[in-house]
N, C-alpha and C positions, 0 to 999 in steps of 0.2 A: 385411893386416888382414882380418881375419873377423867379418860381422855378420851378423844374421836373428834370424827370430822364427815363432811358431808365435801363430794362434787360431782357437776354435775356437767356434760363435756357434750356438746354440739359440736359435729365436724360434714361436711359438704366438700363435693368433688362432683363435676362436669366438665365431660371430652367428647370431641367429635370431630367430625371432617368432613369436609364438602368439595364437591371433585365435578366438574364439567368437561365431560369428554367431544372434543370437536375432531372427527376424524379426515383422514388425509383422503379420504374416497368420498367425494360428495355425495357417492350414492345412497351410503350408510347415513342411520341417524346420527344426529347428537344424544349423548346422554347427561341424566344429572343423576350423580350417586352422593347421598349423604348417610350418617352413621352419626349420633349421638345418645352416649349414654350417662348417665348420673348417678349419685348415691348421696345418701342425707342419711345420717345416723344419729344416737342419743344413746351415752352411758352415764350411769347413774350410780355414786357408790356410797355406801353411809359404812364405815366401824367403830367402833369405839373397845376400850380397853378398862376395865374395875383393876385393879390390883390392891389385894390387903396387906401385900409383904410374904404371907406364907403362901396367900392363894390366889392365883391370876386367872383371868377371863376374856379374849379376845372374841367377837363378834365382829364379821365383815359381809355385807350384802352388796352386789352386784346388781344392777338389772341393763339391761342392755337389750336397742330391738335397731332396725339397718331398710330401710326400701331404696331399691335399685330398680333405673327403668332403662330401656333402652330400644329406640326409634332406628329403625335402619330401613331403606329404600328398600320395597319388592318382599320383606319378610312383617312378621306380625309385631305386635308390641311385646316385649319379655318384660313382667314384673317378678320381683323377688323380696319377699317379706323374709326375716332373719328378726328371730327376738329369743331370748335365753336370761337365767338368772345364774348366779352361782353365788351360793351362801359357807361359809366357815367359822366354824365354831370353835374358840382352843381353850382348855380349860387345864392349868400348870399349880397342880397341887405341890408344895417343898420342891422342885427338881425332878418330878414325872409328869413329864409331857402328856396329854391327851387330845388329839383333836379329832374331828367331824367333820368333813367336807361335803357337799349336797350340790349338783348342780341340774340345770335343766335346760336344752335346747329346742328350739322348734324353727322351722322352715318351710317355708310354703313357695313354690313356684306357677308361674301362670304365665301364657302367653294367649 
């Protein structure tokens, strides 16, 4: 018997704040301070399952990658790339477990 499935997961997040400072000394400026940042990701997962009865086979693949930015008043741009896989493997001969797990990260940062 043959089973699995695939999905595939979009998720988004943006916050910030915006702040005008009007001081009680007219001498001083005013200021404008803001701050917003974001993140937009993408997870991806496909496994499936063979099973004969004596002898089973699980297969699961991950991929996953994530950019993050963020805009702040008087500082630079921060970007962050984020992407990784993780693969697992199980193979259940009569009641002896055996499995194989493999994963991979990567991250890049930039401003």
């Amino acid at each position: 018997m043959l089973s699995g499935g695939i999905s595939i997961t979009v998720n988004g997040i943006i916050q910030g704040v915006y702040a005008y400072f009007e001081p009680t000394d007219h001498n001083q400026p005013s200021a404008t301070f803001f701050r917003l940042t974001g993140t937009i990701a993408i997870v991806g997962q496909v496994y499936a399952t063979l099973d004969f009865g004596i002898i089973q086979a699980s297969v699961s693949l991950t991929v996953y990658a994530s950019v993050s930015l963020m805009f702040q008043v008087y500082e630079p741009i921060y970007i962050q790339i984020s992407a990784g896989v993780d693969v697992s493997v199980s193979i259940k001969i009569i009641f002896i477990p055996n499995q194989v797990q493999l994963q991979g990260d990567h991250h890049n940062k930039a401003s």
